[in-house]
C-alpha positions as CSV (number, residue, x, y, z in Angstrom):
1,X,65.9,-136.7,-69.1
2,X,62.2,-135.7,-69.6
3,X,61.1,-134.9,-73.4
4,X,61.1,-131.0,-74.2
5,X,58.9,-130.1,-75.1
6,X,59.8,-127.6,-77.4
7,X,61.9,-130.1,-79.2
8,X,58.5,-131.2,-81.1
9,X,57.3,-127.2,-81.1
10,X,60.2,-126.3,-83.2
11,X,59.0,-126.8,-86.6
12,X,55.7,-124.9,-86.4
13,X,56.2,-122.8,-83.1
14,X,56.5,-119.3,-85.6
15,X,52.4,-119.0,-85.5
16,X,50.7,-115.9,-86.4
17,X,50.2,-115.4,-83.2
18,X,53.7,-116.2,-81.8
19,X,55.1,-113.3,-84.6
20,X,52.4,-110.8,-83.8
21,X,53.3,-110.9,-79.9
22,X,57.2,-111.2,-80.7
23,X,56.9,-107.6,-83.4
24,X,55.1,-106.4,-80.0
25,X,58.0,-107.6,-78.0
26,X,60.7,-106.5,-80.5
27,X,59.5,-102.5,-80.8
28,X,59.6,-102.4,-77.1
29,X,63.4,-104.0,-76.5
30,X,64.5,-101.6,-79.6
31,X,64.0,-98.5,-77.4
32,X,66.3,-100.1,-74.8
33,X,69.3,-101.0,-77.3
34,X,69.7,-97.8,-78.8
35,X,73.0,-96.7,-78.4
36,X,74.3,-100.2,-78.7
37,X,76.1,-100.6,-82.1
38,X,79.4,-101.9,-80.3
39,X,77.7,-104.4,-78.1
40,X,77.1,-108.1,-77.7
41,X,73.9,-109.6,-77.3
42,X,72.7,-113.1,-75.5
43,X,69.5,-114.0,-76.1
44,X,68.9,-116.7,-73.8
45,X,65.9,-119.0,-74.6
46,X,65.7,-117.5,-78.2
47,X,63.8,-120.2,-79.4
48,X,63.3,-119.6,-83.2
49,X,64.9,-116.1,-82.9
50,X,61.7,-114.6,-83.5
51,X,62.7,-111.6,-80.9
52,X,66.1,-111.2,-81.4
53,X,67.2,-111.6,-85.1
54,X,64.9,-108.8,-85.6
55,X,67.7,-107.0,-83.5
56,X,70.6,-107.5,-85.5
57,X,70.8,-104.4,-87.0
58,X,71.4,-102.8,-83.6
59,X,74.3,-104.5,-81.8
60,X,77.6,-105.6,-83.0
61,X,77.1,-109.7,-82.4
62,X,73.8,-111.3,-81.4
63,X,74.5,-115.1,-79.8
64,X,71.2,-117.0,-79.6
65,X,71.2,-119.5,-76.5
66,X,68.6,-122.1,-76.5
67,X,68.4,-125.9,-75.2
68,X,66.1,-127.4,-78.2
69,X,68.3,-128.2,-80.8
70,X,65.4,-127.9,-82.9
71,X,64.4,-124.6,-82.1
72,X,68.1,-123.5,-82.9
73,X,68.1,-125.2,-86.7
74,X,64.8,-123.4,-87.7
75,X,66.9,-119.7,-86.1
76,X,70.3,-121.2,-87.9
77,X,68.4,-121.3,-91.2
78,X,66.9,-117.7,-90.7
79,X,70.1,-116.8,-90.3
80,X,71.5,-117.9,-93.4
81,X,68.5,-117.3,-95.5
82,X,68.2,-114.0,-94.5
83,X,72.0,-113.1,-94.9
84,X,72.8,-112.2,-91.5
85,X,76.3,-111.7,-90.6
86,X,76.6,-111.2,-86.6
87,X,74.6,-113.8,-85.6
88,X,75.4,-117.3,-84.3
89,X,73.9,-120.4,-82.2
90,X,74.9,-122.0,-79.1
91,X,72.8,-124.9,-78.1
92,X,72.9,-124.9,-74.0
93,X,70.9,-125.1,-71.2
94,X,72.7,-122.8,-68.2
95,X,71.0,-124.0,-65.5
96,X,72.7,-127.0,-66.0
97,X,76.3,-125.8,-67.2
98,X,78.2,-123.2,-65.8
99,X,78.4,-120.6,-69.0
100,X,81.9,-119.4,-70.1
101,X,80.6,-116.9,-72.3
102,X,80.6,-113.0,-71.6
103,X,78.0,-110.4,-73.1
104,X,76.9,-106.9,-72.7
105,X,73.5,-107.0,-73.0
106,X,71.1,-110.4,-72.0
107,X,67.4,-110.9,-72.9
108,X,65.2,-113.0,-71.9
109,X,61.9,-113.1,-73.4
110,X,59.3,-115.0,-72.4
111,X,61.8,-117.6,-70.9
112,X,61.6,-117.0,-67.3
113,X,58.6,-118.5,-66.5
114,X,59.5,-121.7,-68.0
115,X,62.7,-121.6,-65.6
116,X,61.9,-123.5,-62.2
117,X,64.5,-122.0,-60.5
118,X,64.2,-118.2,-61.2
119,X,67.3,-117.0,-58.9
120,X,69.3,-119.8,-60.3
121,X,68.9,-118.7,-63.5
122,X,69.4,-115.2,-62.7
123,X,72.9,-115.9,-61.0
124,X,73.8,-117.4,-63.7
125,X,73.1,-114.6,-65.9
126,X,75.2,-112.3,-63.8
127,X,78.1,-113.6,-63.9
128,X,77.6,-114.0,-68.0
129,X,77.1,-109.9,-67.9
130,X,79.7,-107.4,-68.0
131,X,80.5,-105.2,-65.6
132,X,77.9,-102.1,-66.5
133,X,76.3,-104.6,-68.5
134,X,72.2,-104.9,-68.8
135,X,69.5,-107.7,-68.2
136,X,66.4,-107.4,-70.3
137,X,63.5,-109.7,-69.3
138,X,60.5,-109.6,-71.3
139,X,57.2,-111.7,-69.2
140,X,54.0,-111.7,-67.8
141,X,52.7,-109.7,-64.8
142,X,51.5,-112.0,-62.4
143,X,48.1,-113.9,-63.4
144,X,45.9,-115.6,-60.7
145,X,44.0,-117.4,-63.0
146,X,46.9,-119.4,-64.5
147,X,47.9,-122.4,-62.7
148,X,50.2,-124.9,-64.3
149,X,52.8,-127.6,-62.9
150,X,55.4,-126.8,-65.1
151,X,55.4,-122.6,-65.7
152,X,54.8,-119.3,-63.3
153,X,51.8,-117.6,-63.4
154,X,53.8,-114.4,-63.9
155,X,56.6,-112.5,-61.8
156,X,55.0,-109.0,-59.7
157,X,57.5,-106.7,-59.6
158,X,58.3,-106.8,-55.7
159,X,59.5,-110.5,-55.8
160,X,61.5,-110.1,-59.4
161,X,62.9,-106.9,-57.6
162,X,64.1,-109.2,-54.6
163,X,65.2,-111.7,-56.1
164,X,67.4,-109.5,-59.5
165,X,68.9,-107.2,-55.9
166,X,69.6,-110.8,-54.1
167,X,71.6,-111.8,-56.9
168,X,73.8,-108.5,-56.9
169,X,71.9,-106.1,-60.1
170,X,72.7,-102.9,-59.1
171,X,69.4,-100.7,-60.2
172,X,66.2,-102.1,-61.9
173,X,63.3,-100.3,-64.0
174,X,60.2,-101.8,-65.1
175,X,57.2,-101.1,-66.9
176,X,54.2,-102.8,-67.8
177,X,53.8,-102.0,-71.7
178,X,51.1,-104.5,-73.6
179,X,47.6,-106.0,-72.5
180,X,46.6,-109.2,-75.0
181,X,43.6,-111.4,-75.5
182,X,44.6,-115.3,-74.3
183,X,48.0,-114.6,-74.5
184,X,49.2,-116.4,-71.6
185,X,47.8,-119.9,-71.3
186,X,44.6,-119.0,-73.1
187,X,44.1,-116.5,-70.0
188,X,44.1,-112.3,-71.2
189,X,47.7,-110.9,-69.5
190,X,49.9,-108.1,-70.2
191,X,53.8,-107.9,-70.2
192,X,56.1,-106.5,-68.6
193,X,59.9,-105.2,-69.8
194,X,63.0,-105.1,-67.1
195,X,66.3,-103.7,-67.2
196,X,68.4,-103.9,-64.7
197,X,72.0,-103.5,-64.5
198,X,74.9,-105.2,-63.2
């Protein structure tokens, strides 16, 4: 199995930068989750927790889903050090096991594009969603200028569209809501937020 390489990230991954972005992130997913005090959240690809243990105060459980061990020791010890009480871990990777878990909200932030297999990944999401339930990806509007092996350049909102319908989501509303400096692979981008439900 090849490295991850966020295995070696973990430790100092929460740059400046990194928790500047992820407030960004964080004030724009709060306006979706009002209402949302009796819900579970999955954050899948949580990485530290930057983005979603800022969210804890607004749903009734918060499972972070990530598949660097690593990553998921620096968000268990935020956890604990910062008292949090409906929070927990899961150390998985679902595009390799089928999920048994249910939730009734799923973000993704900035995980997508790291995902070969974007309808995969998306299927398996679904079936993890309650019925009614909500997917909330956080990524980058497609950039030409990025070219990498191993990441997207960014999703436009016709193919993610396709692909979120192919799968079975019911409705989906986007908007693009932040323009950075070398955000994205040292390129300027801006981000998008989905929601789409199942």
């Amino acid at each position: 199995m090849e490295t991850n390489v966020f295995e070696q990230l973990a430790k100092r991954y929460d740059t400046e930068d990194r928790r500047e972005l992820a407030n960004v992130i964080v004030k724009e997913v709060r306006r979706e989750l009002e209402n949302s005090t009796s819900l579970s959240l999955l954050d899948y690809g949580s990485g530290t927790g930057l983005v979603s243990l800022e969210l804890s105060d607004l749903v009734a459980s918060i499972l972070l889903v990530d598949s660097s061990e690593q990553m998921l020791e620096v968000a268990q010890a935020k956890i604990a050090n910062r008292g949090i009480m409906n929070a927990d871990i899961l150390y998985s990777d679902f595009t390799q096991d089928t999920p048994k878990h249910k939730a009734d909200v799923i973000l993704m932030s900035l995980v997508l594009l790291h995902i070969p297999n974007t309808k995969k990944i998306l299927q398996a999401l679904f079936q993890i969603l309650n019925q009614d339930g909500k997917l909330i990806i956080i990524d980058f509007e497609k950039n030409d200028k990025i070219n990498h092996p191993k990441v997207h350049n960014g999703f436009t909102e016709e193919e993610l569209n396709e692909i979120l319908s192919e799968v079975g989501f019911r409705s989906s509303k986007r908007k693009t809501f932040y323009q950075g400096n070398r955000i994205f692979m040292n390129q300027d981008a801006s981000l998008f937020i989905s929601s789409s439900i199942k």
